[in-house]
Every structure is written in C-alpha cells, then in structure tokens.
DSSP file (Angstrom, degrees, kcal/mol; ACC not computed):
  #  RESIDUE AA STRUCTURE BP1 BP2  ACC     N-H-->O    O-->H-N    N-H-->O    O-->H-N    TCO  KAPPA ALPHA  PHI   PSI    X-CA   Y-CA   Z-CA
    1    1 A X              0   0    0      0, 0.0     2,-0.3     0, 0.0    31,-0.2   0.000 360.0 360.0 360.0 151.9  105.6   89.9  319.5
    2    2 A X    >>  -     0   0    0     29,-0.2     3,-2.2    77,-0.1     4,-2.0  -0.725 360.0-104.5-122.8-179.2  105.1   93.6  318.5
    3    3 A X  H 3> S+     0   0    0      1,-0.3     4,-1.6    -2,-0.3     3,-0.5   0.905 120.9  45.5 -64.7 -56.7  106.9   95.3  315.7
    4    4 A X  H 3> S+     0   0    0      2,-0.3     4,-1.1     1,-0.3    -1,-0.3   0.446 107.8  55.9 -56.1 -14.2  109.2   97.3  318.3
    5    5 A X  H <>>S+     0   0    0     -3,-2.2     4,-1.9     2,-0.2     5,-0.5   0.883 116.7  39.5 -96.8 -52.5  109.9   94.3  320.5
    6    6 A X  I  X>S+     0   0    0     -4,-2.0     5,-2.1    -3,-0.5     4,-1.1   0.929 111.3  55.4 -56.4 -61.7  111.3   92.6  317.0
    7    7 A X  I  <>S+     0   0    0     -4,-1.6     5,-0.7     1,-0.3    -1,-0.2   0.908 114.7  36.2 -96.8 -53.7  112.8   95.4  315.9
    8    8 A X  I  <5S+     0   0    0     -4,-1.1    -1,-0.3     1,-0.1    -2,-0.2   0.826 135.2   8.0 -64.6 -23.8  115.2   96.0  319.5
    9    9 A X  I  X5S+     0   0    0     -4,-1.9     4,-0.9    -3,-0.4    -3,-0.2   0.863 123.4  53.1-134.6 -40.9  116.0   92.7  320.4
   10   10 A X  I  X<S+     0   0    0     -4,-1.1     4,-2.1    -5,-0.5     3,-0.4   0.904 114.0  40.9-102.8 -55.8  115.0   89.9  317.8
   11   11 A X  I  ><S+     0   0    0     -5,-2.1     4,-3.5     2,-0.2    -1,-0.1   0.976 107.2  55.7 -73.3 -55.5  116.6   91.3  314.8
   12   12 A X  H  ><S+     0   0    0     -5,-0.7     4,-1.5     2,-0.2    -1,-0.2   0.674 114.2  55.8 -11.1 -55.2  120.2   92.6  316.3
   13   13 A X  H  X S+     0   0    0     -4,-0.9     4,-1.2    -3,-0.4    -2,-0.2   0.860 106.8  36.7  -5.8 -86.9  120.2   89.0  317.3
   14   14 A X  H  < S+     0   0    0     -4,-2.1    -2,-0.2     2,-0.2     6,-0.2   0.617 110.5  58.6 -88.0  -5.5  119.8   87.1  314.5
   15   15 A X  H  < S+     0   0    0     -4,-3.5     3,-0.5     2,-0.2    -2,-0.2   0.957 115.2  50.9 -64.6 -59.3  122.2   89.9  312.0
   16   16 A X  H  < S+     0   0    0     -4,-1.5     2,-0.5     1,-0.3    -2,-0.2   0.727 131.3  15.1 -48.1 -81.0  124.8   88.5  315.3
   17   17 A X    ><  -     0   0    0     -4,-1.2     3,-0.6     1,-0.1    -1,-0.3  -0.878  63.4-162.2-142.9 143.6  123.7   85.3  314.2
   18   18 A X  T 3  S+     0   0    0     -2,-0.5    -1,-0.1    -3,-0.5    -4,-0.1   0.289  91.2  44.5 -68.2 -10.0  122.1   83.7  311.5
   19   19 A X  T 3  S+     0   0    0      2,-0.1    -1,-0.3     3,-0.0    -5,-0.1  -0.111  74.2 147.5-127.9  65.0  120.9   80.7  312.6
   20   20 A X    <   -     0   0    0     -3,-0.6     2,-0.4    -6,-0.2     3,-0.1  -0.236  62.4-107.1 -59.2 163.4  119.4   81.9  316.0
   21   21 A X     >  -     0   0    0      1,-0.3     4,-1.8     2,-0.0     5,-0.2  -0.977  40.4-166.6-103.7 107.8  116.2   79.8  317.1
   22   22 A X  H >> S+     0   0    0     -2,-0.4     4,-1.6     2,-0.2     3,-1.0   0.948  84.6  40.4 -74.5 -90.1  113.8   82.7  316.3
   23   23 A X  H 3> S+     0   0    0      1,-0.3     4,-3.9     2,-0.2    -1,-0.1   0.720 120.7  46.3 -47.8 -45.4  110.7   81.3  318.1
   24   24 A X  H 3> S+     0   0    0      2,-0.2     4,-1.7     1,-0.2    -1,-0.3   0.995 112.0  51.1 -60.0 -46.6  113.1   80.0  321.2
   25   25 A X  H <X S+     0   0    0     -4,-1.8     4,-2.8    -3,-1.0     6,-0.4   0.916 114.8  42.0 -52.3 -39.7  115.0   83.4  321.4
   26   26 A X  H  <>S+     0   0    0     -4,-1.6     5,-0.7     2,-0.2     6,-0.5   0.978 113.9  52.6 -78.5 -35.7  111.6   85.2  321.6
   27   27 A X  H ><5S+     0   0    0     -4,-3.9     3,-1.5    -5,-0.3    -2,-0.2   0.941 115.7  43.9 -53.3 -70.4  110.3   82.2  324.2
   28   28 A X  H 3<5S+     0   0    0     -4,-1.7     2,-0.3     1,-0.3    -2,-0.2   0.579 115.3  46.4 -63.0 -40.6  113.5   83.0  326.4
   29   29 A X  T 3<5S-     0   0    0     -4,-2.8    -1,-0.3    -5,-0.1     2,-0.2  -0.448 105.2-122.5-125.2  52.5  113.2   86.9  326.1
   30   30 A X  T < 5 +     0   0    0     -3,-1.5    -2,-0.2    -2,-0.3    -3,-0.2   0.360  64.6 144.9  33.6   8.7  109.6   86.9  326.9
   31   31 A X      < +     0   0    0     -5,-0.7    -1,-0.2    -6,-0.4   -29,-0.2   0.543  44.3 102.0 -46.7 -13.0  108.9   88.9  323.0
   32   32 A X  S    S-     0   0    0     -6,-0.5   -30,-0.1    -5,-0.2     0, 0.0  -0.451  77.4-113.3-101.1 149.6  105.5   87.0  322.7
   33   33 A X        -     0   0    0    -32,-0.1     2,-0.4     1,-0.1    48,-0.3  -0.110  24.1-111.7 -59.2-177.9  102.2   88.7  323.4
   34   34 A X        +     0   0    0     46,-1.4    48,-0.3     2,-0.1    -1,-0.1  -0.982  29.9 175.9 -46.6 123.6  100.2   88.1  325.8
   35   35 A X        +     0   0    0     -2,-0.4     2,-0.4    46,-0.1    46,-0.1   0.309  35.4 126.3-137.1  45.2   96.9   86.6  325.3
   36   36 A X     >  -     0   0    0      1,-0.2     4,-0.9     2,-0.0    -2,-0.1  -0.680  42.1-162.6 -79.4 124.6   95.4   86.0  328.9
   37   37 A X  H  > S+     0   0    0     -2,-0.4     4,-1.4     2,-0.2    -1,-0.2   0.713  85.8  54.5 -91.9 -16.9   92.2   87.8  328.5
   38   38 A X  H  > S+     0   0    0      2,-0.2     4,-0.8     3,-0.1    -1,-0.1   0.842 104.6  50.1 -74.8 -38.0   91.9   87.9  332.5
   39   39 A X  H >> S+     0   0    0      2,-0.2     4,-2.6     3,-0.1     3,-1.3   0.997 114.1  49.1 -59.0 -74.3   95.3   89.5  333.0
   40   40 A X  H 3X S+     0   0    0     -4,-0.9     4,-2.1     1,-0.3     5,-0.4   0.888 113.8  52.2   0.6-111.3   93.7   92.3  330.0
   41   41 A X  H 3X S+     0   0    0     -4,-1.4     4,-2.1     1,-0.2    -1,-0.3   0.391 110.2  41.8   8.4 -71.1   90.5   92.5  332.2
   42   42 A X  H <X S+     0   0    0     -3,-1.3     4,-2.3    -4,-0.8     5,-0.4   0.960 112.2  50.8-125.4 -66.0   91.8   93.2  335.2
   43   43 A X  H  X S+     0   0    0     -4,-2.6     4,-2.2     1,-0.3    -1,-0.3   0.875 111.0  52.8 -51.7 -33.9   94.5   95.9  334.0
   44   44 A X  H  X S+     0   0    0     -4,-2.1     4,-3.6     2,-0.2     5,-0.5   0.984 110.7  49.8 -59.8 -50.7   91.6   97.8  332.0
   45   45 A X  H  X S+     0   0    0     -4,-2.1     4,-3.1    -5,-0.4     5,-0.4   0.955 108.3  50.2 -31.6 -57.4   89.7   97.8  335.4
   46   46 A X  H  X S+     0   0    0     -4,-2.3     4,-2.0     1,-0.3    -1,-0.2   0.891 116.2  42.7 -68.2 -31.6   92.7   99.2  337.2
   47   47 A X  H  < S+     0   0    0     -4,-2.2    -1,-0.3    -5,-0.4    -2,-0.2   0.959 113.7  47.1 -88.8 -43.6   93.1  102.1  334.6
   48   48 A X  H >< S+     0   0    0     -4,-3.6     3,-3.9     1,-0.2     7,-0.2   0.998 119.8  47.3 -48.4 -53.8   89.2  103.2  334.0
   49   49 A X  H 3< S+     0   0    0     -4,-3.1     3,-0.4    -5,-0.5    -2,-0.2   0.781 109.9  44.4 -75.8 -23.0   89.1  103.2  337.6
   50   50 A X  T 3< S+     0   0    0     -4,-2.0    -1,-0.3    -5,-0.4    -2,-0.1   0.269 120.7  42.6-106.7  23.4   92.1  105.0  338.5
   51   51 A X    X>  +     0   0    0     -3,-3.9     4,-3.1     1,-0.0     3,-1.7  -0.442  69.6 149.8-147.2  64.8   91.4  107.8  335.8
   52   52 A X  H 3>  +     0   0    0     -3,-0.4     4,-0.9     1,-0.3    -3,-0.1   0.852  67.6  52.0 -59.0 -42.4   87.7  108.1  336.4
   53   53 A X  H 34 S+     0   0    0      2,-0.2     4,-0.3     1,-0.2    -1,-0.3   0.291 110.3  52.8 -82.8   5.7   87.4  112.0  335.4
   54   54 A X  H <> S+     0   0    0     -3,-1.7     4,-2.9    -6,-0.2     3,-0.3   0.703 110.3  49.3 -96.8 -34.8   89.1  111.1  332.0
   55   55 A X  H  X S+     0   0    0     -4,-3.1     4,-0.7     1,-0.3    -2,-0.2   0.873 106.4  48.6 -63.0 -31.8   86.6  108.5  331.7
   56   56 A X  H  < S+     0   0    0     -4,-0.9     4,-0.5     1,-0.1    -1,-0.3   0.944 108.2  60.5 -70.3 -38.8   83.5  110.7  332.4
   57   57 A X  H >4>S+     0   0    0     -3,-0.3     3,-2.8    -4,-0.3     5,-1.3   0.965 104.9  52.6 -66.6 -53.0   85.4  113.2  329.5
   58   58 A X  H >X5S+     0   0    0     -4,-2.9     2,-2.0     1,-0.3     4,-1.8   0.625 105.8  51.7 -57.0-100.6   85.1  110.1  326.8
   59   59 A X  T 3<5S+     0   0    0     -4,-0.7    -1,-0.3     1,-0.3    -2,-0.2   0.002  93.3  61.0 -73.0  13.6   82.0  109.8  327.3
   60   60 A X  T <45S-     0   0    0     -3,-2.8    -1,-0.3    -2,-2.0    -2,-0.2   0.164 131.2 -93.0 -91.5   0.6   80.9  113.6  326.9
   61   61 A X  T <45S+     0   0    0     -3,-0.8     2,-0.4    -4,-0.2     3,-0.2   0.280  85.3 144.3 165.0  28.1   82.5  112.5  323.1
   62   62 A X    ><< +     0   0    0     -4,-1.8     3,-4.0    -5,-1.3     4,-0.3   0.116  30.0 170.9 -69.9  36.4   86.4  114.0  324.3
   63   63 A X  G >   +     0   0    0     -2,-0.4     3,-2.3     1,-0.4     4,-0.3   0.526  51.8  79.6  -0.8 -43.5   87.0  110.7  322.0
   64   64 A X  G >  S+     0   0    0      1,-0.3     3,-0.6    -3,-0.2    -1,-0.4   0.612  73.5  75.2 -72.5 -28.1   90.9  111.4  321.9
   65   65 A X  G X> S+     0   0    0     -3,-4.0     3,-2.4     1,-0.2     4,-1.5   0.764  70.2  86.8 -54.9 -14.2   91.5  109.9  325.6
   66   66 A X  H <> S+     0   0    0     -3,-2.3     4,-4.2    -4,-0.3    -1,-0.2   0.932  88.2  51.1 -69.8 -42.0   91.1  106.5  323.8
   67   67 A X  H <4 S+     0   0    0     -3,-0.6     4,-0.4    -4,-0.3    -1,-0.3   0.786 106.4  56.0 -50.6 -29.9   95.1  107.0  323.2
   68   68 A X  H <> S+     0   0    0     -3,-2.4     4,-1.7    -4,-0.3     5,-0.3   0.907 109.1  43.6 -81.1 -48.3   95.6  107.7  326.9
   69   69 A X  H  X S+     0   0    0     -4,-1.5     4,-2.8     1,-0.2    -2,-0.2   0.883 105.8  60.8 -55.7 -42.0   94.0  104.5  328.0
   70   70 A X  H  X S+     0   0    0     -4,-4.2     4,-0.9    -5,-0.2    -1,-0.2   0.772 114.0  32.2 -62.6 -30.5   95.5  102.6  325.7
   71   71 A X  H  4 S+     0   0    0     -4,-0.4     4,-0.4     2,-0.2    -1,-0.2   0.781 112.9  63.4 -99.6  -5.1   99.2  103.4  326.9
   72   72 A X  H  X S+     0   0    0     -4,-1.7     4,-2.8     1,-0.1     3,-0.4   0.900 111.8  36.0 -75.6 -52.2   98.0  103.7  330.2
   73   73 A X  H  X S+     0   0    0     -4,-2.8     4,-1.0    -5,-0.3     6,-0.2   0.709 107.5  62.7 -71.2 -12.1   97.1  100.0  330.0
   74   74 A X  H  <>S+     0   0    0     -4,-0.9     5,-1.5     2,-0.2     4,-0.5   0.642 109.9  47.8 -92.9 -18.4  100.1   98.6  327.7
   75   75 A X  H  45S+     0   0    0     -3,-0.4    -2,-0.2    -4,-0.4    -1,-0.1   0.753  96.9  64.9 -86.1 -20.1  102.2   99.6  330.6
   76   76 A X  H  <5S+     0   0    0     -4,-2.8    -2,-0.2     1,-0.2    -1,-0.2   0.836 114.5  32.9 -61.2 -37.5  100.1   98.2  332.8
   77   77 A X  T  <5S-     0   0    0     -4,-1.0    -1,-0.2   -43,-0.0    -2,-0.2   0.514 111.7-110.4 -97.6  -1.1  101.2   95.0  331.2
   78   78 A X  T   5 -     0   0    0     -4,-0.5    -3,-0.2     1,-0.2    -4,-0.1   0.460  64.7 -59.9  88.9  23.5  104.1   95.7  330.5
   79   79 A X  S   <S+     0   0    0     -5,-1.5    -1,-0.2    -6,-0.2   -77,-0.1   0.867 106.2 121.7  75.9  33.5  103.7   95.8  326.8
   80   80 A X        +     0   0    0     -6,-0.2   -46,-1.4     2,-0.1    -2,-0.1   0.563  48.2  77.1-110.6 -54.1  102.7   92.6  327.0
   81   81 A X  S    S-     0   0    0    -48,-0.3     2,-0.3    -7,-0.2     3,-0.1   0.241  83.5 -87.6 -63.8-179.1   99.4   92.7  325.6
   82   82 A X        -     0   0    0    -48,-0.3    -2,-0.1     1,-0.2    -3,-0.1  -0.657  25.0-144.9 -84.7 154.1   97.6   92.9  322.0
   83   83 A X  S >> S+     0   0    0     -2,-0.3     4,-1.8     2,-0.1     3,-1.7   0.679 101.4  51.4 -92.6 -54.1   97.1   96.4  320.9
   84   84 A X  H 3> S+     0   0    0      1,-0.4     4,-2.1     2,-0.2     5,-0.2   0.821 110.1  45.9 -66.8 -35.4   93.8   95.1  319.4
   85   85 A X  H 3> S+     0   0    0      2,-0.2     4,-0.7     3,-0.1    -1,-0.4   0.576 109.9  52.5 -99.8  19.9   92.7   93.6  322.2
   86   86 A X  H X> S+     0   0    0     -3,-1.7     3,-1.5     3,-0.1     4,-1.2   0.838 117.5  40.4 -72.2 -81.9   93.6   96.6  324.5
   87   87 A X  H 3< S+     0   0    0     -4,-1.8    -3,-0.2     1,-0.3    -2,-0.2   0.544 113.1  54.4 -64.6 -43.1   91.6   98.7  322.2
   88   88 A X  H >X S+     0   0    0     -4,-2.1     4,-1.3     2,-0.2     3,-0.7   0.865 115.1  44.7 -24.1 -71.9   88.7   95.8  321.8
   89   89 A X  H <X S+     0   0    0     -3,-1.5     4,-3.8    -4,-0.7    -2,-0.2   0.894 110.2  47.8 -56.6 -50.2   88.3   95.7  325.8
   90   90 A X  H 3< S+     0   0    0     -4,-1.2    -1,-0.2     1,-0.2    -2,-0.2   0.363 111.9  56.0 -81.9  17.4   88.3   99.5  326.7
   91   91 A X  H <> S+     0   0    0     -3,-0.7     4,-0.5    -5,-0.3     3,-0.3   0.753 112.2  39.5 -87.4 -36.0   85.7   99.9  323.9
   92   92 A X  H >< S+     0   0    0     -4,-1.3     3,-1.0     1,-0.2    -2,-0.2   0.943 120.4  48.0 -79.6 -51.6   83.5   97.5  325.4
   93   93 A X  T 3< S+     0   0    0     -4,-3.8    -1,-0.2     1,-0.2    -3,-0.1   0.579 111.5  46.5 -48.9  -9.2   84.3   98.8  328.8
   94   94 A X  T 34 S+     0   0    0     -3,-0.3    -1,-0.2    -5,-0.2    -2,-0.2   0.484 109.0  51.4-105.9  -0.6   83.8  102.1  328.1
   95   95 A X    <<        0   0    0     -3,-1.0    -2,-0.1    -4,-0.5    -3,-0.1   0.083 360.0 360.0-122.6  15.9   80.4  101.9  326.2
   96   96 A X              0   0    0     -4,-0.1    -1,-0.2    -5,-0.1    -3,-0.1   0.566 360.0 360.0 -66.4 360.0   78.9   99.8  329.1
C-alpha cells in the first residue's frame, strides 16, 4: 500500500473506527501493491514504446525523463505498482 493510498482511505477509516480490520479493509479496497512482475513488464513496454523520442533523449544523458516514465507507468497501473520496481524495470529497460 503506498503512503498516499494509507493516508486517503486507510486512516480516515480506522480514526471512524478503531477496531477496523486493517489488512481486510485494504484487501476490500484494493490498497495493496501490486507485485505481478508481468503486468510491470508489459506496462513499461507500452510506455518506452509509446514515448520513443523521450526515450532516445535519456539516452543522449537528458536523465530527468526518468520522472516522466515513472508516472507515465504508475498510471498505467493504476498506482498499483512498486515505485521501486517501476524504477528497477525502466532502468533495466532503458540501458538495454
């Protein structure tokens, strides 16, 4: 669950009340990460490939897209994902 996911929905919650099922509440209102590395895969594909001239710019050392890919792809999942493994995947995809 990422801090922001906790911070809107999971806490509000349990101040209403205090002995909420924190782990069910978060099953029931999908808060857990995702940590399907194929789903990951797939969405990094869709986003190198469908920003091709940003991709050519990293790698002339415009370094500072790395931020653009990364929110390009956490929306692709819907925020859904690891931040560490977004960032993990488009390094390794982008230094092929």
């Amino acid at each position: 669950m990422s801090d922001t996911q906790g911070t809107r929905k999971l806490l509000p919650a349990l101040l209403d009340n205090y002995q909420l099922d924190i782990e069910q509440f978060a099953e029931l209102n999908h808060l857990f990460l995702s940590t399907n590395t194929n789903e990951l895969k797939e969405a990094v594909s869709v986003v190198l490939n469908d920003h091709m001239f940003e991709v050519e710019k990293y790698k002339k050392g415009k370094k500072g897209l790395m931020q653009l890919f990364i929110g390009k792809v956490m929306a692709a999942t819907k925020g859904k994902a690891d931040p560490k493994q977004v960032v993990a995947e488009l390094q390794e995809e982008l230094n092929k």
